[in-house]
N, C-alpha and C positions, 0 to 999 in steps of 0.2 A: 457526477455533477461537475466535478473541477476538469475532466479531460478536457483538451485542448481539440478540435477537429473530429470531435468521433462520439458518438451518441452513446454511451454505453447501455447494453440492455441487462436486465439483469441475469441470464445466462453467462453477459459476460464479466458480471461482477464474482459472480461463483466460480465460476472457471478460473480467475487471478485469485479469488483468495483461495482456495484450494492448492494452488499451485504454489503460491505462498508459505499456506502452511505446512506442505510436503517439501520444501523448500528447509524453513527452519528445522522441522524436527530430524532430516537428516545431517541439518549441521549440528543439532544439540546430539542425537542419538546413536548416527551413522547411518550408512548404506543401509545394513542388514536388517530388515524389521522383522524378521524372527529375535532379534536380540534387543527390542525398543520394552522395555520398561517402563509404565507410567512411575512406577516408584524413582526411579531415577532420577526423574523430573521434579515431583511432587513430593517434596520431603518437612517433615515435620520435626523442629529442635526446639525441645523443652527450655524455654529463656527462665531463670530464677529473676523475681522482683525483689526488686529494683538491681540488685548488682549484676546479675546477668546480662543487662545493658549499660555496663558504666562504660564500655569501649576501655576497658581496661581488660588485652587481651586474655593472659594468664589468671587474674579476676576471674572471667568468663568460662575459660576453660576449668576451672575449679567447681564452680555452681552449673553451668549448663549442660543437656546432654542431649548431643545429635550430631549432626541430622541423618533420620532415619525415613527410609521410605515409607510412607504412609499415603493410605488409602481415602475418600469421603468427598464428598465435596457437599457444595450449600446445601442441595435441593435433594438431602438424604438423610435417611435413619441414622447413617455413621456422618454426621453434618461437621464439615471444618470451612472455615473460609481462607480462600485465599484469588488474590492477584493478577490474571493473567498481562502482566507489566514488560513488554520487551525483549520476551521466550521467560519470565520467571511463573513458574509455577507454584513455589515455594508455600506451604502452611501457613498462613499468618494467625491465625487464632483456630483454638480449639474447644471443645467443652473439656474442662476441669475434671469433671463429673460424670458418670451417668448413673443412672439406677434404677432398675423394673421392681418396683413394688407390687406384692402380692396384696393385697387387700382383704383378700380370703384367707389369706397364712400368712404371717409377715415374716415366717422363718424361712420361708421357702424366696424372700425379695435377694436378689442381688444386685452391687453396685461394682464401681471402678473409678479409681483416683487415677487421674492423669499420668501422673509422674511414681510416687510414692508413698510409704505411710509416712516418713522423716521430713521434716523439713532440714536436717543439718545433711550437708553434701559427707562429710564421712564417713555418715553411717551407712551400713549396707542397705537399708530401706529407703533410702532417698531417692535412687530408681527402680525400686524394682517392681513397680508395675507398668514400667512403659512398653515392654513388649505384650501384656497385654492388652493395654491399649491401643496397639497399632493393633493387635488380633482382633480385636472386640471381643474379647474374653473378660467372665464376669466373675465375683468372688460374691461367697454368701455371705446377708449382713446377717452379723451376731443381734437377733433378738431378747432372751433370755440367759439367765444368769449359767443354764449350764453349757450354751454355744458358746460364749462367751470361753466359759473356763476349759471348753476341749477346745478350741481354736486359740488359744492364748502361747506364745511363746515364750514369755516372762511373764514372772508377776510384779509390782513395785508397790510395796504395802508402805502406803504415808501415812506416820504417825505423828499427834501433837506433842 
């Protein structure tokens, strides 16, 4: 609509944006597109709130853990939202959570925390579910008292 002397049809609006986008993703990816990786692209880093954005770099590198390539997009089962902003493809939000509940068995449901069981970054549980999460891999929830105690790795008995 904005060219200057030339009607454009819409053949020939697909033909520039195609050539376009074949355009950036060899300067994001290179020549070879045996070697183009969406994960490359499309990477997903666990931001901790609020300090993981204080732009305090070493701050950040303490609490946050990425960026890892990661799979999903809006309009899917494995659902993340992000950007297409000026070649970024970058993650910008994810589910925290998922969880297939059994209805029929509730022992048989499993979930996935984003990140980890820890909220403190020194502990060894503070990521270690993020590869699963990039996998979409699930862990079974403990319903009863004896999942609970075969799946326990510590116990912490508080007493008054």
């Amino acid at each position: 609509i904005n060219s200057k002397d030339k009607v454009e049809t819409r053949d020939d609006i697909l033909t520039r944006s195609f050539k376009e986008g074949y355009a950036a993703t060899v300067a994001a990816l290179g020549p070879d597109r045996s070697l183009w990786k969406w994960g490359a692209l499309h990477t997903a880093t666990f931001v901790s709130s609020p300090l993981g954005a204080s732009g305090i770099g070493p701050l950040e590198s303490l609490v946050n853990r990425g960026p890892y390539p990661a799979g999903g997009t809006t309009d899917a089962i494995n659902s993340v939202r992000w950007l297409v902003n000026k070649g970024n493809f970058t993650v910008q939000t994810i589910p925290s959570m998922r969880m297939i509940v059994d209805l029929g068995d509730l022992s048989k449901s499993v979930c996935m925390n984003a990140t980890g069981q820890s909220g403190n970054p020194a502990s060894p549980w503070y990521g270690d579910m993020i590869r699963s999460w990039l996998n979409v891999t699930y862990h079974p929830m403990l319903w009863n008292r004896d999942q609970v105690n075969a799946g326990a790795a510590h116990k912490l008995l508080l007493t008054p």
